[in-house]
N, C-alpha and C positions, 0 to 999 in steps of 0.2 A: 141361329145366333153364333156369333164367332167372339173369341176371344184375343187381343192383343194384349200377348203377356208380355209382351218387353218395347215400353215406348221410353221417350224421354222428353215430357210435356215439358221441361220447364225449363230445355233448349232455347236459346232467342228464334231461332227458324221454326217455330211453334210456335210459343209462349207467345209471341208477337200477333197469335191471330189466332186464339184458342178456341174463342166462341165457334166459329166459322168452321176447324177442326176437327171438333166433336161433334157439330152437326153433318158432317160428311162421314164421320162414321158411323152415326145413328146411320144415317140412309145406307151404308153399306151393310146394316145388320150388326156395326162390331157393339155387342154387349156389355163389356166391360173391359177395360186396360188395366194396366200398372205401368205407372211414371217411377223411373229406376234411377236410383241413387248412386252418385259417381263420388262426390266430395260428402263426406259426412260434414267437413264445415256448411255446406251449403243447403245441409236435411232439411233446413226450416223452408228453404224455399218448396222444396219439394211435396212432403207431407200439407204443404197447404193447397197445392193445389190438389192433392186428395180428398182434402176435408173439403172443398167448395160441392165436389160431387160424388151423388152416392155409388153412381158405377165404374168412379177411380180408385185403385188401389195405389200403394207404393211401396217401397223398401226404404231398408241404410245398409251403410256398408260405402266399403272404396275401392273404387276400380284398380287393376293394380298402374296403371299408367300414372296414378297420382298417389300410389303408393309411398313414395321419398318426401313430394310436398304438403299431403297433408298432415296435422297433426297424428301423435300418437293415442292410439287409444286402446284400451284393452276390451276384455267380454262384458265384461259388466256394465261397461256404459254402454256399449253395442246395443244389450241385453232390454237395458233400461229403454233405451228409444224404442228396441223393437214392442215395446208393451203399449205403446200407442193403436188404437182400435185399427184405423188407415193402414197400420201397416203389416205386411200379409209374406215377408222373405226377407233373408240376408243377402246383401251383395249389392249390386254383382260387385263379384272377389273373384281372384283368379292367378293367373299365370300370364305374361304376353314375353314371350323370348322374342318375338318378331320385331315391334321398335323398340322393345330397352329404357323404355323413358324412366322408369325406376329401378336403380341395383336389383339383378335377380335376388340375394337373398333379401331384402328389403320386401319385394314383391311375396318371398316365400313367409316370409315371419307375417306380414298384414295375411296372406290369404289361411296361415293357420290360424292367425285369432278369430276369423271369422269363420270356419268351421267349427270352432271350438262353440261362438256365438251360436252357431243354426244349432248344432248341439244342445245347451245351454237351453233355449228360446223353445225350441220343438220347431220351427219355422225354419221354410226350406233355405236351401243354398242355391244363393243363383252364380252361377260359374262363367267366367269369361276365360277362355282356353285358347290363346294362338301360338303355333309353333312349340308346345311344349307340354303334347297329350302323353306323353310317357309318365311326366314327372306330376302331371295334373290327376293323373287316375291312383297314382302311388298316394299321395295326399289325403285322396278321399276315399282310399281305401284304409289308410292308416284312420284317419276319422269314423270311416264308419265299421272299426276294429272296435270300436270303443261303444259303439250301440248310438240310436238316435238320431243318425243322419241319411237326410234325401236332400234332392234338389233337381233342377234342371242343370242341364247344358243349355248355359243361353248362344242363340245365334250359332249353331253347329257348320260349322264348313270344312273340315278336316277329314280324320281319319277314322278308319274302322276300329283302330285302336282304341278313340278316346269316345264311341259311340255303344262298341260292345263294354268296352270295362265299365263306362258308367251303368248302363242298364243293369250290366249286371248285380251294382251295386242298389239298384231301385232307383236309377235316378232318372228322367225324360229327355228328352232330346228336342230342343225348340227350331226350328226352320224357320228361318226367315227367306228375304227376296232375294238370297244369293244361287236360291236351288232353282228359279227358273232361269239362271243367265244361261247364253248358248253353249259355255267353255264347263258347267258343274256338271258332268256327266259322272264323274264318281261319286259325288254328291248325292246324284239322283237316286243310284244304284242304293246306296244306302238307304235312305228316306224309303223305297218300297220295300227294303224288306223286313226296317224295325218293326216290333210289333204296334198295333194300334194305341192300343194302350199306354205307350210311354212316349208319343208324341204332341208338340206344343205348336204352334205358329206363331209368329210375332214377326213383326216390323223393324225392330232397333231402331223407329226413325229418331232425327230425321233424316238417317244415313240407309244406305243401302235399298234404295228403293225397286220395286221389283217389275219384273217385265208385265206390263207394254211403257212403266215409266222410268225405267233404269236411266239415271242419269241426272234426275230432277230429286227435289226435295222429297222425302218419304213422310208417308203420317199414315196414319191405323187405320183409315179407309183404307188401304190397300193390303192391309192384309188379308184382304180375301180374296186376290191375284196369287198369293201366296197356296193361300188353301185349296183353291181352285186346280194348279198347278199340282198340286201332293195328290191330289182327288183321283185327278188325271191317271199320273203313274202306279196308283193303287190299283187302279179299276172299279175305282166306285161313286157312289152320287158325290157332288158335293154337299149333300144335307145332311147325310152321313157321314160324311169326315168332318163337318164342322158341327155336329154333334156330339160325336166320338171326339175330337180335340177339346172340344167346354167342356165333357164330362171329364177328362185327363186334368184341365186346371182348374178346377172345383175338389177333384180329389187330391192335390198335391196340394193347393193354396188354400187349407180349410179352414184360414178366417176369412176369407173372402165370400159376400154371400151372394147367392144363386138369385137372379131375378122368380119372383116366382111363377112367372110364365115359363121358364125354363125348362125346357122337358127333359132335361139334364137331370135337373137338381134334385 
């Protein structure tokens, strides 16, 4: 059984054809998702399509790209949503120095309220980090100065910088389809030699979809191209990595619960 910990079901290039979706990733083996939250104005849509099924999870939280237009909000409302059963993380929050779509400090005040949230919650942080892993690992090491914080690194495609400082801090490192393109050779380098343990796999569809479909729409069937791929540059089964990656988000997302066929769980 595989895990797709970072989709975004409630996308229209999904959303559009949901049933169909998830039954392609039953057949791929994906066990359970989480549909990730961009706009906290728009939770409601979200969490519902968690509540229709029991092996969807989801988050809140604002990505920082819509960090300027969404409303303001502090921890406690955060707080308050995250106490919904369905929902299993904060985020994704984060940093993007790469397109800018919201004031850096704007993007830094939203992604401290939301550490302060995962804090707060016990519930992981899920991080979005591009161009700006210096200033992303100072944050969550100042957070997790204070006791109480983990999380993933969603969608990792950077540096050694922001792969070792998180680890080290307890937090995972999630792969998606960006590590089998032909150009992520440092990428890859990375991925084999974190440890087992603190790795994730996910999709982010319905972007970045991964080889043999680079190019086309992505959905959680294919994260086990993904897996597949990690497996590869480990040197091990892939029944094994996709065992060892469920057992990693079962122990990180521990309101999320284990099929109990799961040999995981």
């Amino acid at each position: 059984m595989l895990v797709d910990s970072h989709c975004h079901l409630d996308f229209p290039e999904l959303e559009s054809e949901l049933d169909a979706v998830l039954a392609r990733a039953q057949a791929a083996d994906v066990g359970a998702m989480v549909t990730i939250c961009t706009k906290i104005s728009e939770f409601g849509r979200v969490v519902a399509i968690a509540e229709r099924h029991d092996h969807i999870y989801c988050s809140v939280g604002i990505h920082p790209h819509e960090a300027a237009a969404e409303p303001s909000v502090d921890v406690d409302r955060i707080v308050e949503l995250a106490r919904h059963p369905k929902v299993i993380g904060i985020g994704e929050a984060g940093l993007d120095f790469y397109y800018d779509h919201s004031p850096r400090d704007r993007q830094r005040e939203v992604f401290r309220t939301h550490i302060e949230a995962a804090r707060a919650s016990g519930l992981p942080l899920i991080v979005h980090s591009r161009d700006a892993d210096d200033e992303t690992v100072t944050m969550l090491q100042d957070g997790a100065a204070k006791g109480g914080l983990g999380g993933v690194i969603h969608c990792f495609s950077t540096t050694a910088r922001l792969a070792d400082g998180a680890v080290a801090l307890g937090f995972c490192i999630s792969f998606s389809g960006i590590v089998t393109f032909k150009n992520a050779i440092g990428l890859r380098d990375i991925a084999a030699r974190l440890p087992l343990d603190r790795i994730l796999v996910e999709t982010d569809s319905p972007y970045l979809a991964p080889a043999p479909h680079r190019g086309r729409r992505n959905e959680p069937a294919y994260v086990a191209h993904t897996a597949g791929a990690l497996a590869g540059l480990r040197g091990i089964p892939a029944t094994e990595f996709a065992a060892a990656t469920t057992a990693n988000f079962y122990r990180l997302f521990t309101k999320a619960v284990a099929p109990a066929c799961n040999p995981c769980a």
